[in-house]
C-alpha positions as CSV (number, residue, x, y, z in Angstrom):
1,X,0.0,0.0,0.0
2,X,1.4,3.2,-0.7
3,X,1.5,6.6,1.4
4,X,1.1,10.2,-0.1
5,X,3.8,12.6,2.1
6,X,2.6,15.9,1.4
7,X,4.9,18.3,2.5
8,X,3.5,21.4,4.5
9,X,7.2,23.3,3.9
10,X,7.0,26.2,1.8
11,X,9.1,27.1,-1.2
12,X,11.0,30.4,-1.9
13,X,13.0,31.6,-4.8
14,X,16.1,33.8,-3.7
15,X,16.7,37.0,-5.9
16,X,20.9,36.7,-5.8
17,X,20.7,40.4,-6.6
18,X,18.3,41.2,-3.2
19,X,20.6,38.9,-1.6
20,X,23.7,40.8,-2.7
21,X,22.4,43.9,-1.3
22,X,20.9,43.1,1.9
23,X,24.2,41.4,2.7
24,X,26.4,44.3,1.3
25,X,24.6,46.9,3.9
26,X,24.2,44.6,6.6
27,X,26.7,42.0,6.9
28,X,25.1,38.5,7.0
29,X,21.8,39.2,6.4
30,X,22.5,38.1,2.9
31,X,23.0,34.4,4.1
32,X,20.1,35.0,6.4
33,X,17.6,35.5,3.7
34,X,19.2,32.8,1.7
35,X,18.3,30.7,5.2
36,X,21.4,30.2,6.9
37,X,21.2,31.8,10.0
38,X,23.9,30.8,11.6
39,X,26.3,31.8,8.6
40,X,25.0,35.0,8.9
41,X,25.8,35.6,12.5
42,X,29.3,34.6,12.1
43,X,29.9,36.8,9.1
44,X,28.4,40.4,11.4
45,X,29.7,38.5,14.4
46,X,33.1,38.2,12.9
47,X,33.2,42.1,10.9
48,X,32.2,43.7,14.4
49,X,34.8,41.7,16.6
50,X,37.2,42.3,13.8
51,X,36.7,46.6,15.4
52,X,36.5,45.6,19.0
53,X,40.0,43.6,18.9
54,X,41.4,47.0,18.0
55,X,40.2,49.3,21.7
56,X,41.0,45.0,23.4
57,X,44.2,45.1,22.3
58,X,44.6,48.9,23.3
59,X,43.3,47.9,26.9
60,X,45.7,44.9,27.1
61,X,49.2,46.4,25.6
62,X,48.5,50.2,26.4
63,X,51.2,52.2,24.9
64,X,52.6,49.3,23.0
65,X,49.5,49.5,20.3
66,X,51.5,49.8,16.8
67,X,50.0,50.5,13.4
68,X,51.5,47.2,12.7
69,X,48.2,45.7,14.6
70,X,45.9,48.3,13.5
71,X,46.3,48.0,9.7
72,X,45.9,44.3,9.0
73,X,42.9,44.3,11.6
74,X,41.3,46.9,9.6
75,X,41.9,44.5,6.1
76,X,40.4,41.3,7.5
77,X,37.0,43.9,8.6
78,X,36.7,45.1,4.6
79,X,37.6,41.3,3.5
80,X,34.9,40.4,5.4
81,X,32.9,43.4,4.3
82,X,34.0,41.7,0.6
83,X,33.1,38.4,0.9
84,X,29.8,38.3,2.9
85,X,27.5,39.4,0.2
86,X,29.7,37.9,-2.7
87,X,29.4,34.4,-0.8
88,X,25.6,35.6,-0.5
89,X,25.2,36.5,-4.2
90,X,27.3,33.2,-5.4
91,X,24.4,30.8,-2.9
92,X,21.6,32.7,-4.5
93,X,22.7,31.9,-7.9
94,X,23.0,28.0,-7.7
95,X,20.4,27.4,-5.6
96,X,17.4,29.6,-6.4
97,X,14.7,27.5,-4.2
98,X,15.0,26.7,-0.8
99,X,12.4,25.9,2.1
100,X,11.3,28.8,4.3
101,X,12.8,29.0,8.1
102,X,11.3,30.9,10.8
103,X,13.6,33.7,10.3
104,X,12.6,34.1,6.6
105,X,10.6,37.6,7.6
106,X,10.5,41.1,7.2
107,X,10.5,41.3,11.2
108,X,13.5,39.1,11.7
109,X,15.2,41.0,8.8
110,X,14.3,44.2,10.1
111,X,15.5,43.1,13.7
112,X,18.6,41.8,12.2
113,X,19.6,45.0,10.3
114,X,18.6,47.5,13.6
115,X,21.2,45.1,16.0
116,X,23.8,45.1,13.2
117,X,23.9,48.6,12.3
118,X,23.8,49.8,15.6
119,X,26.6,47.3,17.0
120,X,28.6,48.8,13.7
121,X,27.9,52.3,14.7
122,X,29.0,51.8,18.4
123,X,32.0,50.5,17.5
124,X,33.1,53.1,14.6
125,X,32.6,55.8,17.6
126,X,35.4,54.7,19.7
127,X,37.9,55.3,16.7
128,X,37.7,58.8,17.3
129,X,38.2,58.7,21.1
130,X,41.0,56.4,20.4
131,X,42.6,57.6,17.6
132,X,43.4,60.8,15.1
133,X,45.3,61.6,12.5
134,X,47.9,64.4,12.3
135,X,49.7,66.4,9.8
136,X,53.5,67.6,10.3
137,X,53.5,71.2,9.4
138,X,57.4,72.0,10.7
139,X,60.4,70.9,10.6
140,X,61.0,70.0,14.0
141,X,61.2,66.5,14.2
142,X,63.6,66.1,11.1
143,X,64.7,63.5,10.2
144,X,62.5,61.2,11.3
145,X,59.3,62.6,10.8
146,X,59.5,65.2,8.0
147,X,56.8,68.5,6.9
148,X,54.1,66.6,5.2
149,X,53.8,63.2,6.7
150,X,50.4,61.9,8.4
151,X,50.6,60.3,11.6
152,X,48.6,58.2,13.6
153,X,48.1,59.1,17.4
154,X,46.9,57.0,20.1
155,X,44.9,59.3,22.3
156,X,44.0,56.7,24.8
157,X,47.9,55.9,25.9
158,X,48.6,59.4,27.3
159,X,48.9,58.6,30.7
160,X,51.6,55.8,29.6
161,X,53.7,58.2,27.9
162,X,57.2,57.7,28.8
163,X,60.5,59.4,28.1
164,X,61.4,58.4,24.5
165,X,58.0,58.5,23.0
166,X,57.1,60.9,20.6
167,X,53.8,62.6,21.6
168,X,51.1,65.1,20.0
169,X,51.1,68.2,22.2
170,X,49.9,71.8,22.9
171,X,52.5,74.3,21.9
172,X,51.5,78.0,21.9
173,X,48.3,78.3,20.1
174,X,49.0,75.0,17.6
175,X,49.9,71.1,18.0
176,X,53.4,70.0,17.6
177,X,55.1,66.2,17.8
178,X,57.7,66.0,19.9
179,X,60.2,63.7,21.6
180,X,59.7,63.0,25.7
181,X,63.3,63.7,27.0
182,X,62.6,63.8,31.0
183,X,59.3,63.4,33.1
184,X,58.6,64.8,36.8
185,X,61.7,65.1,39.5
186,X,64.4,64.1,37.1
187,X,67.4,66.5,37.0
188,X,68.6,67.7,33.5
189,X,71.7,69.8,32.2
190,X,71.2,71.1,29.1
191,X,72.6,73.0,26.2
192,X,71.6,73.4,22.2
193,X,73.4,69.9,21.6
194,X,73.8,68.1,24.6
195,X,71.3,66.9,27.5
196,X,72.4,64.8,30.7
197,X,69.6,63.7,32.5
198,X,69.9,62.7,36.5
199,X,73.8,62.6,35.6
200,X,73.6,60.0,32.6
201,X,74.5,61.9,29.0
202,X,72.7,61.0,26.3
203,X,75.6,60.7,24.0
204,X,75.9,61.2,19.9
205,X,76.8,58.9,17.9
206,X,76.6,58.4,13.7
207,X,74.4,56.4,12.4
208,X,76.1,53.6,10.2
209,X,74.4,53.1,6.8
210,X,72.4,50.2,7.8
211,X,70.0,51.8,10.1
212,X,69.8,55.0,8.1
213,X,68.6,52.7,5.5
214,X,65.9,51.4,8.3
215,X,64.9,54.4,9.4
216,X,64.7,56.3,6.4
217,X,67.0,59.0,6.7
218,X,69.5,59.3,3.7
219,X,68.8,62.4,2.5
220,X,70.0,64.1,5.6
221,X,73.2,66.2,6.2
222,X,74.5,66.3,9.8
223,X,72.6,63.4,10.9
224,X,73.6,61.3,14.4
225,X,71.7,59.3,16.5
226,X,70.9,59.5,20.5
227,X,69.7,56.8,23.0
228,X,66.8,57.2,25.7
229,X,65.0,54.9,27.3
230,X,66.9,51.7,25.5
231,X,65.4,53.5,22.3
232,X,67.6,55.3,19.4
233,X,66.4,57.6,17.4
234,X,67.8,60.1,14.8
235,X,68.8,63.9,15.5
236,X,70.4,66.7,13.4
237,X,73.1,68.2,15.4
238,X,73.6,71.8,13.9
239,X,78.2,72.2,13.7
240,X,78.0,75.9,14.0
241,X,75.0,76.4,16.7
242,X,77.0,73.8,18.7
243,X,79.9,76.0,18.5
244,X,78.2,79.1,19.2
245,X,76.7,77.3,22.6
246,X,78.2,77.9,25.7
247,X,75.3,78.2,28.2
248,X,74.4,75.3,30.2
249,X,71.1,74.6,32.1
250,X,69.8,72.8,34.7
251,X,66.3,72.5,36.7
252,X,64.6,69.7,37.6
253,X,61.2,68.5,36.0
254,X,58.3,69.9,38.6
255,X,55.1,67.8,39.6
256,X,53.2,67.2,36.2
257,X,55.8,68.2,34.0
258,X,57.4,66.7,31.5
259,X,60.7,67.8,29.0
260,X,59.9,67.3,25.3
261,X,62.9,68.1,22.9
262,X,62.5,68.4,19.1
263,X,64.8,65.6,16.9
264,X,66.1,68.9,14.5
265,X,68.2,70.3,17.2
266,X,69.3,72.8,14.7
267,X,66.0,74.8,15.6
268,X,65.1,77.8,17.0
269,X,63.9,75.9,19.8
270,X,65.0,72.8,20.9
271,X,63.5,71.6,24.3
272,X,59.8,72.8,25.6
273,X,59.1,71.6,29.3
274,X,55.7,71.7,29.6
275,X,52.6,69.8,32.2
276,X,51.5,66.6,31.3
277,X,48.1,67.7,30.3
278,X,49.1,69.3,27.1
279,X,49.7,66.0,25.9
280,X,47.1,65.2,23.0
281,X,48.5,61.5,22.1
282,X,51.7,59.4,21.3
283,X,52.6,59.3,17.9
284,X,51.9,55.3,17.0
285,X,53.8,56.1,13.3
286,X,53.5,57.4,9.9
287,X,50.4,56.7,7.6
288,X,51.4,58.7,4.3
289,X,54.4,59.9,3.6
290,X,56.2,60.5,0.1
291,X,58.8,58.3,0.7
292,X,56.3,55.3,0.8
293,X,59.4,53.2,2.1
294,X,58.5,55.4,5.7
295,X,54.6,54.0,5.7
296,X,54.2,52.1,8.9
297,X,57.7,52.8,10.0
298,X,58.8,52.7,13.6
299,X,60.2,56.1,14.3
300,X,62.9,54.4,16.8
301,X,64.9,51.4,16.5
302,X,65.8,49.0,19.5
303,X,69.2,50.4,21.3
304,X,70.6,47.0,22.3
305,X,69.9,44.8,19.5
């Protein structure tokens, strides 16, 4: 005897175009309409954790954040971006039929696209409390970071800034990048060329052609390099304002206070001590430059290696 199974499921032909689209505005809700729910939810799950990892990893490593982290973060959020509704597009066109699910509404879609796009928005806010991007407009911090570059500053580490960092800070009525040199109650002696700080010099030396290569910094005249905080970094010692120099200075750094000295110690002003708050951010590195060799260069290299 034979038995008729009639199936109560309902049929539904996907539109790879509406599927494309849904998924290209709101990660995952491609797949959801093409009734894989759970694909969906790791595809938005995935793009907004792929944000979040970047403030997580800001909490856990503080000052140590490097644009090393941040840039290949932010290429595996657009791949994702990429791939979810292309995957969505490519389902929809080989299988145009498929059984409807409970989640096959305008509600649920609705729903879905609300929790996504908010969750997105939350997480593009905190890039602006984190982060911002600064133009060099002097030449201060030759030859390391030159008129013209972009960098990227991490506003959240201020309170970490140590001596060897480069920060963003308030100088007169403008924003200026310059190099921690001495924080609160050390003692420092210095002139144009030369700084000691509780006693210790921090002595010149040339740079050999190797890590001016690393760092960038061929082009300059008059270049040596000067160690802080098991960091060196490139100066410009100016021949004939050394000469002039006779003057020495000393103070100690007051409560709140830190010394910031500019790497082009041939200009008209070398070292700024000024209170911690002016501090906007620590430089992280360079985003654009000219020389596209300096792009996500370190603007240090390790003392001791």
């Amino acid at each position: 005897m034979k038995s008729n199974i009639i199936s109560s499921e309902v049929t539904f032909k996907r539109r790879p175009f509406s599927a494309f689209v849904l998924s290209f505005f709101f990660t995952g809700l491609g797949q959801v309409y093409n009734g894989n729910f759970i694909k969906g939810l790791i595809y938005s799950v995935l793009r907004i954790f792929s944000l979040l990892a970047i403030p997580l990893y800001l909490f856990m490593n503080g000052k140590e954040f490097s644009v090393f982290f941040l840039f290949p973060v932010l290429c595996v959020h657009l791949l994702i971006w990429i791939i979810s509704p292309l995957e969505a597009l490519y389902t929809a066109s080989k299988k145009k039929f498929f059984n409807l699910r409970w989640f096959n509404s305008i509600i649920i879609y609705f729903l879905y696209a609300v929790i996504f796009a908010g969750l997105l928005t939350l997480s593009c806010m905190l890039f602006p409390k984190l982060f911002s991007i600064d133009r060099i407009t002097s030449d201060n911090m030759n030859p390391g970071l030159v008129k013209g570059e972009y960098l990227l500053i991490n506003k959240s580490g201020i309170i970490s800034a140590d001596t060897g960092d480069i920060v963003l800070f308030s100088y007169g009525e403008e924003e200026a990048a310059g190099r921690i040199i001495a924080k609160q109650g050390d003692i420092v002696e210095v002139n144009r060329n030369n700084i000691s700080v509780n006693n210790a010099s921090l002595s010149y030396n040339v740079f050999n052609d190797g890590d001016a290569e690393k760092m960038n910094i061929t082009d300059f005249q008059e270049v040596f390099f000067e160690i802080n905080a098991e960091r060196k970094y490139a100066v410009i010692i100016s021949q004939e304002k050394k000469a002039e120099e006779k003057t020495k200075k000393q103070f100690i750094i007051g409560d709140d206070e830190v010394l910031i000295a500019f790497d082009n110690r041939a200009a008209d002003e070398v070292y700024v001590k000024t209170v911690t708050s002016s501090i906007r951010g620590i430089v992280q590195g360079i985003i654009f430059s000219k020389n596209m060799k300096k792009i996500l260069n370190r603007t240090y290299l390790p003392a001791f290696k």
